[in-house]
C-alpha positions as CSV (number, residue, x, y, z in Angstrom):
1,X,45.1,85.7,-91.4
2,X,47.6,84.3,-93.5
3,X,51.7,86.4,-93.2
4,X,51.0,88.3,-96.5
5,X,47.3,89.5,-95.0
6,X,49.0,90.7,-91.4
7,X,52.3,92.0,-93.2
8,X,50.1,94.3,-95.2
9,X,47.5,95.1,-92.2
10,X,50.5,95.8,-89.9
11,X,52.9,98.0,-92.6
12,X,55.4,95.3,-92.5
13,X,57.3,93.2,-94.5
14,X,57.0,89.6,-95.0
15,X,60.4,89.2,-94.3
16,X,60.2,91.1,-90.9
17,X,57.7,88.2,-89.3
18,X,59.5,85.7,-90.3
19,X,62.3,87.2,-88.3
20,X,59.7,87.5,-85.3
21,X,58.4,84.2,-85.7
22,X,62.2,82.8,-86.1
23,X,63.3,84.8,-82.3
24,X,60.2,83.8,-80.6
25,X,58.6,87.5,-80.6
26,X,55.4,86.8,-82.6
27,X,54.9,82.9,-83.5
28,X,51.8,81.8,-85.8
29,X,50.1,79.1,-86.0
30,X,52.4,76.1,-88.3
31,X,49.6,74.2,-90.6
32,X,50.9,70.4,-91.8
33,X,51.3,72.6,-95.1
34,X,53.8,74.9,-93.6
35,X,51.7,78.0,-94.1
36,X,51.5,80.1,-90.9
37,X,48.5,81.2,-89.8
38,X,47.6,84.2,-87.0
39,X,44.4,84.2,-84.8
40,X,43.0,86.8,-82.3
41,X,45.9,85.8,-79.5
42,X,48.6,86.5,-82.2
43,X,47.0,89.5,-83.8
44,X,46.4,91.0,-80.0
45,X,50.1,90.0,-79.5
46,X,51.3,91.6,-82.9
47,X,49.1,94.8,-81.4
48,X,51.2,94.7,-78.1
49,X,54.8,94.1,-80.0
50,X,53.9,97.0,-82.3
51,X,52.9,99.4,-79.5
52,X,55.8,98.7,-77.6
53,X,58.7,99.2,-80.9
54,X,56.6,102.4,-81.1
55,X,57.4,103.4,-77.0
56,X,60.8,102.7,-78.0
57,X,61.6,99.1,-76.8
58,X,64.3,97.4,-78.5
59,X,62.6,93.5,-79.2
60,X,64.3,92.0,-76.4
61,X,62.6,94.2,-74.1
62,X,59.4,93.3,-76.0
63,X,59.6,89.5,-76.2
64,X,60.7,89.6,-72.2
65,X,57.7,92.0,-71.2
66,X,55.3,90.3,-73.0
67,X,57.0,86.3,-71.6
68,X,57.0,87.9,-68.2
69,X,54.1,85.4,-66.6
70,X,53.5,87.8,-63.6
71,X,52.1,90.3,-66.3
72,X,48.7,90.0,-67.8
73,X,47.1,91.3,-71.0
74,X,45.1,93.9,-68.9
75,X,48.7,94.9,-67.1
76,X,50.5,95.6,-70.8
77,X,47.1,97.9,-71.6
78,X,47.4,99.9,-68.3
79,X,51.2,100.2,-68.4
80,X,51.3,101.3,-72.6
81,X,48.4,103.6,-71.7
82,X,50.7,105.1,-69.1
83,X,53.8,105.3,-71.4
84,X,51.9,106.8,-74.4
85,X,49.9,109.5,-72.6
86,X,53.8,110.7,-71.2
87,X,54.7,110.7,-74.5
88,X,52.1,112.7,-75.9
89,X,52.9,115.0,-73.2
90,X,56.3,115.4,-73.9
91,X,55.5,115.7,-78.0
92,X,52.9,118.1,-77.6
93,X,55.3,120.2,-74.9
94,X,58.2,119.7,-78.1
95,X,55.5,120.3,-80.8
96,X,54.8,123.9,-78.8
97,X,58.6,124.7,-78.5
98,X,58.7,124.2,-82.2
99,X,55.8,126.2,-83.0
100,X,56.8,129.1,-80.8
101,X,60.2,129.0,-82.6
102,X,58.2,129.2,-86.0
103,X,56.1,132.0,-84.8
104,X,59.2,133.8,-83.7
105,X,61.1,133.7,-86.6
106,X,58.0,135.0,-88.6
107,X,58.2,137.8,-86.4
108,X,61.9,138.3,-87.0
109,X,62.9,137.4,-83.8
110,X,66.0,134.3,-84.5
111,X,66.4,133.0,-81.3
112,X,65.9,129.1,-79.6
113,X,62.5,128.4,-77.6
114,X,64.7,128.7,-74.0
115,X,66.0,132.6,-75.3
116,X,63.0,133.9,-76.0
117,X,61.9,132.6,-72.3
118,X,64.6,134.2,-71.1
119,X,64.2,137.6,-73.0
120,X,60.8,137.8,-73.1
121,X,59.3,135.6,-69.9
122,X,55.8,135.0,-69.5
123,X,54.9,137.9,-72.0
124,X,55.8,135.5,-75.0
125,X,55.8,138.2,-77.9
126,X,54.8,134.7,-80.2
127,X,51.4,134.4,-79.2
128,X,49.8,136.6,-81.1
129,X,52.0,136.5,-84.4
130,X,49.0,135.5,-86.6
131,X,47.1,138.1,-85.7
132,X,49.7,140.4,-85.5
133,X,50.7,139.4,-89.0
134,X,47.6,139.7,-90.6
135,X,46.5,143.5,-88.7
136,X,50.1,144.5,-89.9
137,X,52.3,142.4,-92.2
138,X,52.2,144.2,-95.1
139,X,52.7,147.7,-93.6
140,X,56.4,149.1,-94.1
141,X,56.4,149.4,-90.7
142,X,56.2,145.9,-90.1
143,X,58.7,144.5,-92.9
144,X,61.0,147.1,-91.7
145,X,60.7,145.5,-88.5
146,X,61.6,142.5,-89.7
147,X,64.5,143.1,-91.2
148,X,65.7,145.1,-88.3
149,X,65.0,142.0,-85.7
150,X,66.3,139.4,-87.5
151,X,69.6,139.7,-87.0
152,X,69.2,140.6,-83.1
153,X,70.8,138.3,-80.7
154,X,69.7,137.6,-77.5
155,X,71.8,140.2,-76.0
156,X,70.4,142.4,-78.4
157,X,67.4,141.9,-77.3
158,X,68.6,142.1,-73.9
159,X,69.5,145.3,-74.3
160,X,66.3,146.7,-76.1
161,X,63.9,145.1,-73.3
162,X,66.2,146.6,-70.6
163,X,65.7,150.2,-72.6
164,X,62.7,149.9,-73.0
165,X,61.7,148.7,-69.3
166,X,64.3,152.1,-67.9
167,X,61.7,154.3,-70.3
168,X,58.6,152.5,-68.8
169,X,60.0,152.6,-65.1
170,X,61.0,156.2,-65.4
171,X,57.1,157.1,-66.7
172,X,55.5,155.2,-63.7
173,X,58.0,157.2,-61.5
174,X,56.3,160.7,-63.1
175,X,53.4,159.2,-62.7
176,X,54.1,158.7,-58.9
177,X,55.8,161.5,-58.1
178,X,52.2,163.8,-59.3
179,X,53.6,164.6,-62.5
180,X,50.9,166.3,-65.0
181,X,51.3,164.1,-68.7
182,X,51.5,167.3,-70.3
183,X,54.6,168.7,-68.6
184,X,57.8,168.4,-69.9
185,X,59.3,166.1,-68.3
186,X,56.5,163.4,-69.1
187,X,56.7,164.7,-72.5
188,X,60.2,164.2,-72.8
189,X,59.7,160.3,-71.7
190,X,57.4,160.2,-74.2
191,X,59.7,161.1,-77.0
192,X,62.0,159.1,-75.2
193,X,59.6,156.2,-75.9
194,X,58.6,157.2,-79.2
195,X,62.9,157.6,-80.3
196,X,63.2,153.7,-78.8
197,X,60.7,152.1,-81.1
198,X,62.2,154.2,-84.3
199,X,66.0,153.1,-82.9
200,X,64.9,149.5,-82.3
201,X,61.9,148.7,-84.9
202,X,61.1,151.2,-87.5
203,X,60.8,154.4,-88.5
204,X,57.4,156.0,-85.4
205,X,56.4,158.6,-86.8
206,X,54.2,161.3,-84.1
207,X,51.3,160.4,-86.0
208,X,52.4,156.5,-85.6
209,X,52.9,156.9,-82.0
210,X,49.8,158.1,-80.9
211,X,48.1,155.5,-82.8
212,X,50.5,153.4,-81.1
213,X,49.1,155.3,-77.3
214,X,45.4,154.9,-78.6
215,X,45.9,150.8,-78.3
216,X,47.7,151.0,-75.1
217,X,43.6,151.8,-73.8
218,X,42.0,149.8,-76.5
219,X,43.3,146.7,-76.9
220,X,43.4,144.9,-73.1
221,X,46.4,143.2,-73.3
222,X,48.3,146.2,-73.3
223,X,47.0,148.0,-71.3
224,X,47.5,145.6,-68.7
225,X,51.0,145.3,-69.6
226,X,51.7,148.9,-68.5
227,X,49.7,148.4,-66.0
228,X,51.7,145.6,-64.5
229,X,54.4,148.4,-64.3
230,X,52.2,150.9,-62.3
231,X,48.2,151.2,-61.8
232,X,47.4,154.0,-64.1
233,X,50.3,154.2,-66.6
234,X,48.7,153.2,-69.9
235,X,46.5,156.2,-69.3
236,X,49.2,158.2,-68.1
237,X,51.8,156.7,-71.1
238,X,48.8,157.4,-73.5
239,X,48.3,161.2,-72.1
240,X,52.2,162.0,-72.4
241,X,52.1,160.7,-76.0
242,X,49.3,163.0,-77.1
243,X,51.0,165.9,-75.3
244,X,54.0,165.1,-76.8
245,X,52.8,164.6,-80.3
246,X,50.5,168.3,-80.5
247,X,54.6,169.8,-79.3
């Protein structure tokens, strides 16, 4: 292949191989008529130089790796096989910061990958936005939501999860301590409950909250979030609401 034929196979300029050829990075082939001419050794060299600008290495680095006698064509495979799958990891591990942070905001919550860790732990409220968004997204409930959220730091939400966690800690403790879900004092945790969402994300109606109680037992994942708390308590949380909501 001729410098125009690799420049265009490669992406890169005329110009740039000449500059390779000119350091001693990538040299072709000199016919008597001056054209330059690369075979399979300088095409699998042009492979190895390109690989290597991708990994980061400055040319230097290159031309010296690739001069380095002690280091075969089979070493430069093994050790840019090694390099790129540790990049990969660390782009896919950046690619799933980015998209949690995308999810997030769609959720309204406008805080960096390490907050939401940090609020929110290993119950990563972005992992179900999709389908969170599509059950929901055009309810009032959910763009009131939004609005409300979005402008919550991290202490804010500090301080919501930490209500929220009192409410659910103080249920489990009825729940211990024999408490029927109909009597007033689980009742008034209820409310308690009910009042949180409406001061924090919208407007919970009754009617919304025991619709709210009803998925607490039907949908898995949250019922074993209360039941993380205490064995028993999405049932019990679920029973309180109902009480509460028929007054």
């Amino acid at each position: 292949m001729n410098v125009g034929e690799v420049a265009a196979a490669a992406g890169l300029s005329v110009r740039t191989l000449h500059h390779w050829d000119a350091v001693g990075l990538l040299v072709p082939h000199k016919a008597a008529n001056g054209y330059r001419d690369y075979g399979p050794a300088e095409l699998e060299r042009l492979r190895q130089v390109l690989t290597y600008r991708e990994l980061g290495f400055g040319l230097d680095q290159v031309k010296a790796l690739l001069d380095d006698p002690d280091v075969d064509a089979l070493a430069h495979l093994r050790r840019q096989q090694e390099l790129l799958a540790d990049r990969i990891a660390r782009l896919q591990d950046v690619a799933a910061l980015v998209h949690r942070a995308v999810e997030a905001k769609s959720m309204g919550i406008d805080l960096e990958p390490h907050e939401l860790r940090e609020v929110f732990g290993e119950q990563d409220p972005t992992q179900h936005a999709a389908e969170a968004h599509g059950r929901w997204g055009q309810t009032d409930a959910w763009k009131q939501s939004h609005a409300r959220t979005s402008s919550y730091s991290k202490q804010d939400w500090l301080r919501v999860q930490a209500e929220m966690a009192d409410v659910q800690e103080r249920l489990a403790a009825a729940l211990s301590a024999g408490l029927p879900a109909s009597s007033p004092e689980a009742q008034s945790l209820a409310e308690e409950h009910r009042q949180h969402i409406s001061r924090s994300y919208y407007d919970c109606s009754p009617e919304m909250h025991v619709a709210l109680a009803q998925m607490y037992l039907s949908d898995e994942r949250f019922t074993a979030h209360y039941e993380r708390v205490a064995p028993g308590l999405a049932q019990y949380v679920h029973d309180a609401v109902q009480a509460a909501a028929r007054g």
